[in-house]
C-alpha positions in Angstrom: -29.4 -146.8 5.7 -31.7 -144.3 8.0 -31.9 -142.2 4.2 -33.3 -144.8 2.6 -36.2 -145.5 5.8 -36.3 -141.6 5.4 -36.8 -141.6 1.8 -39.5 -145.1 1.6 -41.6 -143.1 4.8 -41.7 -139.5 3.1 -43.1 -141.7 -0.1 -45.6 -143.2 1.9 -46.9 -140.1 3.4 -46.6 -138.5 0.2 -49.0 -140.7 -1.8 -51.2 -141.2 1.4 -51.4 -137.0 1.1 -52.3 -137.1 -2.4 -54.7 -139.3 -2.5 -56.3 -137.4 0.6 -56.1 -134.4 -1.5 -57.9 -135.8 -4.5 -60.5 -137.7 -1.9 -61.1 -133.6 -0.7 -61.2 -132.5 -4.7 -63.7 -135.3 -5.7 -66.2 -134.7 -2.0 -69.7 -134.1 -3.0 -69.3 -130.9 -1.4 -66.5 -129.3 -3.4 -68.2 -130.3 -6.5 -70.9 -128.4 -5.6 -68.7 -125.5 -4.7 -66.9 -126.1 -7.9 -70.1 -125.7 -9.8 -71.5 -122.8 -8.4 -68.2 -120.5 -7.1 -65.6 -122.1 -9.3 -63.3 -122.6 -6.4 -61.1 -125.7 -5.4 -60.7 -126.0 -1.4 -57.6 -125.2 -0.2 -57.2 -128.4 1.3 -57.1 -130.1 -1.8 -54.4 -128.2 -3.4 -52.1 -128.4 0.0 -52.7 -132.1 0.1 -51.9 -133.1 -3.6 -48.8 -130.5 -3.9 -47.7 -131.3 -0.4 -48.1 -134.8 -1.2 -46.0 -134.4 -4.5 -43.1 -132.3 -2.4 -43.2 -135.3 -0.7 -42.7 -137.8 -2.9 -40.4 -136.2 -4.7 -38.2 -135.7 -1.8 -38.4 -139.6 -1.0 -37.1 -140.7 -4.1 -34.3 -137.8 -4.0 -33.1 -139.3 -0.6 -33.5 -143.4 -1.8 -30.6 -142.1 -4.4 
C-alpha cells in the first residue's frame, strides 16, 4: 500500500516539475537568451528531466 502513495506522490511531483521546467523554457527571458546566446537555462533542463525521472519512477513503484 505505502508503494502505491509513494508511486501516485513521485507522479505528482514529477508532472508538477515538468511543467515548471517548460514554464522556465517558455519565460520571456530565456527566449531572449535563446535568441541571442542559443542557450537553454539550466533550470529548465533539470526541471523537465528531473520531472520525467520522476514520473517514471512513480509508475515503476504503482506496479
Amino acid at each position: 500500500m505505502s508503494n502505491k502513495i509513494i508511486g501516485i506522490v513521485l507522479i505528482v511531483i514529477g508532472i508538477a516539475l515538468i511543467m515548471w521546467g517548460y514554464d522556465v523554457y517558455d519565460a520571456a527571458a530565456s527566449q531572449l537568451s535563446r535568441a541571442f546566446s542559443g542557450d537553454t537555462p539550466i533550470e529548465a533542463w533539470g526541471g523537465i528531466i528531473g520531472g520525467a525521472i520522476c514520473v517514471l519512477i512513480g509508475i515503476k513503484k504503482l506496479k
